[in-house]
C-alpha positions in Angstrom: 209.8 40.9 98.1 207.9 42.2 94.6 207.6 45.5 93.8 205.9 47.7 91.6 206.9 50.9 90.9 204.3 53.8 89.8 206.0 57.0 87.7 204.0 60.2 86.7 205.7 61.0 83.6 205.3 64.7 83.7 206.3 64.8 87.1 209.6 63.0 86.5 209.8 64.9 83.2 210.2 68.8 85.0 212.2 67.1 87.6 215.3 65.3 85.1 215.0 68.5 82.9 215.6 70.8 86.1 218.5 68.7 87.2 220.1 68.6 83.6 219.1 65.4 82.6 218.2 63.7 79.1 214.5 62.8 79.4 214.3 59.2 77.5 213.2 55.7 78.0 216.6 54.6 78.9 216.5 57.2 81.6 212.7 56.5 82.8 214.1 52.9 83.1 217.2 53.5 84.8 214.9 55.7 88.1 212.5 52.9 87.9 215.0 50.4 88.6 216.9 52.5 90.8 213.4 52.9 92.8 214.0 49.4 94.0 216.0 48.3 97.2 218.6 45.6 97.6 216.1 43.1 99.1 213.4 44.1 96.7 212.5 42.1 93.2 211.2 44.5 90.3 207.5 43.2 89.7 206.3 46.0 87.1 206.6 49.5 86.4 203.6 51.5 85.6 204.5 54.5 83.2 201.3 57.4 83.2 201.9 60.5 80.8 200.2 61.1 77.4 201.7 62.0 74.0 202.7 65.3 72.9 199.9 67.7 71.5 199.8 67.2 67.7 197.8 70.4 65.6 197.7 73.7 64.1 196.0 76.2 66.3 195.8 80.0 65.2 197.7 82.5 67.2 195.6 84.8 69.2 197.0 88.2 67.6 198.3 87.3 63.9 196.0 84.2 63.2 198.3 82.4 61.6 198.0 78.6 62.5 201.3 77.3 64.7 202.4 73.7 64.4 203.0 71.7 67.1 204.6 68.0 65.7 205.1 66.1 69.2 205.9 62.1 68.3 205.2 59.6 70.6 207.6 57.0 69.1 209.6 56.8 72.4 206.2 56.1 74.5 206.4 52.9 72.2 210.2 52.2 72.9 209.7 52.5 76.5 206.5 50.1 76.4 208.6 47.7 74.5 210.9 47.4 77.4 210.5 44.4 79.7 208.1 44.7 82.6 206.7 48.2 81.7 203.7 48.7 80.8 202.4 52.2 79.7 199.6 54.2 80.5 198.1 57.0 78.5 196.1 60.1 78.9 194.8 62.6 76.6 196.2 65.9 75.7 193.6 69.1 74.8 194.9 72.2 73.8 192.8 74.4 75.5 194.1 77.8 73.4 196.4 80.6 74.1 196.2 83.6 76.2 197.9 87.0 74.9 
């Protein structure tokens, strides 16, 4: 039997940091693949998450502008990896509250 495996990249994101876990696309790949039983095939795994926020808002108190420099380079590494395929939303910074 094929299957496909769905992963919500945030979700599995709090989860491997709150076990202790290095959050990268060699770890994404190994739960996918560890998401599939002994009688099972791995079809495709859908990846949905969205790249880190990328600006220079200004603080609410001291208006200075804080940079936030978020890469997506290993989105691209882990849609480079065979049968994954990798989904992406939109991040809006919606400002801070004091």
């Amino acid at each position: 039997m094929k299957a496909a495996v769905f992963i919500d990249g945030g979700h599995l994101r709090v989860l491997a940091r709150q076990a202790g876990y290095r959050y990268d696309p060699d770890y994404i790949e190994a739960v996918a693949h560890a998401c599939v039983g002994g009688d099972e095939t791995l079809l495709r795994v859908l990846y949905y998450d969205c790249a880190p926020y990328r600006g220079s808002p200004k603080l609410p108190v001291s208006g200075e502008p804080a940079a936030f420099q978020g890469s997506d380079d290993w989105l691209k590494v882990l849609a480079a990896k065979p049968q994954f395929a990798v989904r992406l939303g939109t991040l809006k910074f919606r400002g801070f509250e004091p």
